[in-house]
VEXVO-382368 format. One record per residue (C-alpha): residue in one letter; x, z, y. Coordinates in Angstrom, 3 decimals, decimal comma. Layout:
# VEXVO-382368
<r residuo="A" X="X" Z="Z" Y="Y"/>
...
//
This chain:
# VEXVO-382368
<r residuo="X" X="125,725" Z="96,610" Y="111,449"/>
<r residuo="X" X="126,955" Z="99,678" Y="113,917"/>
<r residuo="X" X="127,178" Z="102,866" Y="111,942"/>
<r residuo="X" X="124,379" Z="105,209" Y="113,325"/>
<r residuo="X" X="125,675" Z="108,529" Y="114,795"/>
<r residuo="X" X="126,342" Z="111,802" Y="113,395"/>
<r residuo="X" X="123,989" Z="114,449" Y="114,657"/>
<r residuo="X" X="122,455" Z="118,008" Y="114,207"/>
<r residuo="X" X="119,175" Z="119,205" Y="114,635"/>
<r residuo="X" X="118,443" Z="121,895" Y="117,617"/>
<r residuo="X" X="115,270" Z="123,808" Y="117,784"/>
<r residuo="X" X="114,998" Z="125,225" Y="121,708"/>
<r residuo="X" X="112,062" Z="127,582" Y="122,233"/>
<r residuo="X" X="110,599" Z="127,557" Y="125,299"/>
<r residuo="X" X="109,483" Z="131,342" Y="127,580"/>
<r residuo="X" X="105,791" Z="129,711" Y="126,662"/>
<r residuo="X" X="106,680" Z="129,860" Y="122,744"/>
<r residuo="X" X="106,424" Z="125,986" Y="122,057"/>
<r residuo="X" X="109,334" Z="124,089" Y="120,252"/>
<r residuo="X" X="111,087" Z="121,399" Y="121,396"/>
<r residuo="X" X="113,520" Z="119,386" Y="119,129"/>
<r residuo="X" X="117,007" Z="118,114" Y="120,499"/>
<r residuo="X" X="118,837" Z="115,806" Y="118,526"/>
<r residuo="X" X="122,702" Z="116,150" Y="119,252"/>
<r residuo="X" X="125,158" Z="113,654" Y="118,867"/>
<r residuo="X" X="128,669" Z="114,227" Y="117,695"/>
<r residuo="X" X="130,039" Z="111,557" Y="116,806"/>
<r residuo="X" X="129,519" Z="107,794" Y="118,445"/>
<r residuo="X" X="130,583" Z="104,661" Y="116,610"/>
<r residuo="X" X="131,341" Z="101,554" Y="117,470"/>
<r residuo="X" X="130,260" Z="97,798" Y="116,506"/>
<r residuo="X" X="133,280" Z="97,500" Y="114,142"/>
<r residuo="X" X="132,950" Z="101,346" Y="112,713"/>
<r residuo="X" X="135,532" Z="102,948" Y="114,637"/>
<r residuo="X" X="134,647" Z="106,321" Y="116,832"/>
<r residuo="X" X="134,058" Z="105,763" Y="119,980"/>
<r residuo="X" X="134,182" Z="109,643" Y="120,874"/>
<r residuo="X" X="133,028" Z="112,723" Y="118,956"/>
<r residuo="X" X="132,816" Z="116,200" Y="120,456"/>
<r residuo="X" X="132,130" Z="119,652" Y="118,591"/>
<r residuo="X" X="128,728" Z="121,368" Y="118,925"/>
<r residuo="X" X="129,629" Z="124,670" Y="120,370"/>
<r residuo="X" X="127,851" Z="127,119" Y="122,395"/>
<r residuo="X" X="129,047" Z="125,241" Y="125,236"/>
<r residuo="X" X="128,453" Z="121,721" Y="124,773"/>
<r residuo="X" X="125,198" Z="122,475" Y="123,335"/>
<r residuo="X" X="123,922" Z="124,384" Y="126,526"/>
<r residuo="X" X="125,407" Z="121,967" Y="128,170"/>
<r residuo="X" X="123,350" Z="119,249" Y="126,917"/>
<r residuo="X" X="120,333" Z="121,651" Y="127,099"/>
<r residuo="X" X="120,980" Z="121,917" Y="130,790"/>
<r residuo="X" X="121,079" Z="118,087" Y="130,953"/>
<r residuo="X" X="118,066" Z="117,356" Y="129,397"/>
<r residuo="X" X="116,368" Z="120,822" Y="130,877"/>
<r residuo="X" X="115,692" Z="118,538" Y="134,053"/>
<r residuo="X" X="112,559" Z="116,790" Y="132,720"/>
<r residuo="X" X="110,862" Z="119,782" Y="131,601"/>
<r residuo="X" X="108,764" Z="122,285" Y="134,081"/>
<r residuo="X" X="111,943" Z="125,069" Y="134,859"/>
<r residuo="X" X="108,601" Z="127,493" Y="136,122"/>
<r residuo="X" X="107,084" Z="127,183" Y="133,116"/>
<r residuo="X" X="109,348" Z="126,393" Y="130,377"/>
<r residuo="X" X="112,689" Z="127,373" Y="130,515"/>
<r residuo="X" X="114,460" Z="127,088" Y="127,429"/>
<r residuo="X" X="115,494" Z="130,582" Y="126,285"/>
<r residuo="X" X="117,029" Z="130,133" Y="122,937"/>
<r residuo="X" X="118,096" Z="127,922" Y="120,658"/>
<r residuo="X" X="119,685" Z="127,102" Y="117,286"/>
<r residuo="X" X="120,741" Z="124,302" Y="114,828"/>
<r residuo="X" X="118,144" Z="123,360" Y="112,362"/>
<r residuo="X" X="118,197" Z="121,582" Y="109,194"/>
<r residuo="X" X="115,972" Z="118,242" Y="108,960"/>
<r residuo="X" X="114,073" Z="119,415" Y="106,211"/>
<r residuo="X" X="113,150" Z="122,835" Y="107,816"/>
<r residuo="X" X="111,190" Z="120,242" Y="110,540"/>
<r residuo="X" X="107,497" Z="118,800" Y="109,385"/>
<r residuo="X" X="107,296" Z="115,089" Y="108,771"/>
<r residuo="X" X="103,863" Z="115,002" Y="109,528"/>
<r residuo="X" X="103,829" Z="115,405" Y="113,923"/>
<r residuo="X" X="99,867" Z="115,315" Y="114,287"/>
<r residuo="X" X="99,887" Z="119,148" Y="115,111"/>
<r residuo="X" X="103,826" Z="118,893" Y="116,522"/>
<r residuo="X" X="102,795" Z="120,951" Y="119,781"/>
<r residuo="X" X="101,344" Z="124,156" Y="117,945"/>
<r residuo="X" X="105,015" Z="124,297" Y="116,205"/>
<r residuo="X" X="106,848" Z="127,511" Y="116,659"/>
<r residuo="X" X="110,249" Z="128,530" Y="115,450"/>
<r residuo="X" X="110,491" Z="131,451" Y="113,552"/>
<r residuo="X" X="114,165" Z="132,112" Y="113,142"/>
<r residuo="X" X="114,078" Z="130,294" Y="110,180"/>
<r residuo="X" X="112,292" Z="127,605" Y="109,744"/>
<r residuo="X" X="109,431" Z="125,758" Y="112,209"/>
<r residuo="X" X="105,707" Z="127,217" Y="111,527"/>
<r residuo="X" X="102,585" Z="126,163" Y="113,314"/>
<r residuo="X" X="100,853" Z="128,687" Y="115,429"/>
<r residuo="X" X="96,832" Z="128,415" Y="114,127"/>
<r residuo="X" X="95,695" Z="129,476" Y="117,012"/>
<r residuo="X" X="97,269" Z="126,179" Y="118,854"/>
<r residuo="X" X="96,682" Z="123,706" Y="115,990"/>
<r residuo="X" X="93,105" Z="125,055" Y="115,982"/>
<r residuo="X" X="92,596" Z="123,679" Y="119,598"/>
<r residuo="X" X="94,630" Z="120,869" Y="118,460"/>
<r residuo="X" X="91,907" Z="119,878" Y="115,912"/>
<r residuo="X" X="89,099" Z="120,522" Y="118,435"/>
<r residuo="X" X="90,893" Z="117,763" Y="120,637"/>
<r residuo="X" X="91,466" Z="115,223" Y="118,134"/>
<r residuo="X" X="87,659" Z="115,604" Y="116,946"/>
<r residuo="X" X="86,703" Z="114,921" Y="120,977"/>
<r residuo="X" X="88,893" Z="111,978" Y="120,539"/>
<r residuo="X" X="87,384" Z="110,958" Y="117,090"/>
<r residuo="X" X="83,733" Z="111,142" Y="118,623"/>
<r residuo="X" X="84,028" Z="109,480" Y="122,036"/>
<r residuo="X" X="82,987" Z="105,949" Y="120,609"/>
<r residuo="X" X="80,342" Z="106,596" Y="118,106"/>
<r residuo="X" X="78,639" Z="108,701" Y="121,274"/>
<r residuo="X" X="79,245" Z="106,073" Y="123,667"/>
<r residuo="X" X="77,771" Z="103,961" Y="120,932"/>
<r residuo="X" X="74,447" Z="106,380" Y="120,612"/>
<r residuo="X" X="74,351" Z="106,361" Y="124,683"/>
<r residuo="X" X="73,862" Z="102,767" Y="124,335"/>
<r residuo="X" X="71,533" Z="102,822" Y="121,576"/>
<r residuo="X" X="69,678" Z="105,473" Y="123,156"/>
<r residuo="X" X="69,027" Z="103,400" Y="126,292"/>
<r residuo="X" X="68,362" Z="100,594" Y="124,167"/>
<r residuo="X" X="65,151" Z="102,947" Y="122,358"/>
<r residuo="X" X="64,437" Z="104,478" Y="125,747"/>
<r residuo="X" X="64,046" Z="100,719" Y="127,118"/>
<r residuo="X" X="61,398" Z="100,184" Y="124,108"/>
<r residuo="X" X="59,805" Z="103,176" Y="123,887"/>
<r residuo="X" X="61,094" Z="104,156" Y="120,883"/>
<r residuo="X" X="60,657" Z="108,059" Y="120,746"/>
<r residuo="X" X="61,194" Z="108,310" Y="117,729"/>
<r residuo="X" X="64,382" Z="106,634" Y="117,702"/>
<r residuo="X" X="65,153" Z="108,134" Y="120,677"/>
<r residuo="X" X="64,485" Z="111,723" Y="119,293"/>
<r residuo="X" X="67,269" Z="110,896" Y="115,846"/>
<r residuo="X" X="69,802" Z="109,503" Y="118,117"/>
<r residuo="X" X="69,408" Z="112,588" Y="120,354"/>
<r residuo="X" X="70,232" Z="115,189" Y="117,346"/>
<r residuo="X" X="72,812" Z="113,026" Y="116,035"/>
<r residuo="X" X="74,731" Z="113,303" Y="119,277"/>
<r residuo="X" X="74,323" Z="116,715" Y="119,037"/>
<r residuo="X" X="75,495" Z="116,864" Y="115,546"/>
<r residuo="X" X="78,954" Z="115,145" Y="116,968"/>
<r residuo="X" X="78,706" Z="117,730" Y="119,905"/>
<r residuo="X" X="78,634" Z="120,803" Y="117,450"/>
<r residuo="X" X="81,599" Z="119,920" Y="115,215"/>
<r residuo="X" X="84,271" Z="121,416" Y="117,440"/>
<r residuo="X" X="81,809" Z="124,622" Y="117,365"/>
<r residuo="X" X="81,829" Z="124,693" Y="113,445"/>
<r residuo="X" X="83,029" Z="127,738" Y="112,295"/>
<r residuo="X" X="85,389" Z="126,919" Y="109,834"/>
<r residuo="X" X="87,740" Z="125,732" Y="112,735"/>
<r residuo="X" X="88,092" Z="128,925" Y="113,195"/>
<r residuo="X" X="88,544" Z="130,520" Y="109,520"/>
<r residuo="X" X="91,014" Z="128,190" Y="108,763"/>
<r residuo="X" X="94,624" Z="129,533" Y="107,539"/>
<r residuo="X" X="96,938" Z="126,560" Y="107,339"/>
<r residuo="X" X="96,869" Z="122,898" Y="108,472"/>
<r residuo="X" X="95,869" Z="121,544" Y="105,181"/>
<r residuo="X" X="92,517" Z="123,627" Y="105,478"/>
<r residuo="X" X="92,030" Z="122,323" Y="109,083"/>
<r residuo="X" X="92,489" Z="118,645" Y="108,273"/>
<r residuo="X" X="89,509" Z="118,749" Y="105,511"/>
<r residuo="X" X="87,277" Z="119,635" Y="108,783"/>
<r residuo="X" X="86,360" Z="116,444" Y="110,105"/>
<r residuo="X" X="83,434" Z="114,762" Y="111,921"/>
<r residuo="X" X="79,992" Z="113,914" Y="110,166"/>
<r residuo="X" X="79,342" Z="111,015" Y="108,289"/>
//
């Protein structure tokens, strides 16, 4: 089994304020353990690689204008709300405004089906005359509509208060 590399953590903010995470090898190994090359992380070699791996992103609209090495555990495990991440200086924080919008996105995502369920079901009633039927399925689709309106989105303080928000039952 080949040894895995050693590496450090960079956090690189962007002119926009989002985070992107570099992972940056130092040392390579081979099959049979030996080094196959190792360089230092300094200033240069970490621009460098910056540089390097600046050519996928949007240079217009998200230059990378700082950076610094940060420890693993400084990083969330949990990535659901990885693009309203921000780096303070000293650790990563999410930005609430971005993780609120975040939510809202996922909870479009969560109720596509179960609408495109109630469309059909809703075509089915129309087909039978069923206004009744046709009169629930229209307020619960307009229950699922309203829960990226729902206030609390907006209250919210921290992830753990926006995750409880979720869509009806």
């Amino acid at each position: 089994m080949t040894k895995p590399p050693e590496t450090l953590r960079i956090a690189l903010t962007c002119a926009d304020g989002t985070l992107a995470l570099m992972t940056f090898v130092t040392t390579e190994y081979r099959a049979d353990g030996s080094i196959a090359w190792a360089r230092l992380a300094t200033r240069g070699t970490v621009d460098a690689e910056i540089a390097r791996a600046s050519v996928s992103f949007d240079p217009e609209q998200v230059p990378v204008i700082s950076w610094r090495f940060a420890e693993e555990s400084e990083i969330p495990t949990d990535r659901t709300y990885r693009n309203a991440w921000r780096d303070t200086g000293t650790g990563v924080e999410h930005d609430m405004v971005h993780a609120r919008e975040l939510h809202r996105n996922l909870l479009r995502e969560a109720r596509a089906p179960r609408l495109a369920a109630l469309d059909l079901a809703y075509l089915q009633a129309d087909e039978t005359n069923a206004q009744a039927r046709k009169e629930l399925i229209a307020e619960e689709k307009q229950r699922l509509r309203d829960i990226t309106l729902d206030p609390r989105i907006e209250a919210v303080q921290t992830i753990a208060e926006l995750r409880v928000i979720e869509l009806p039952a």
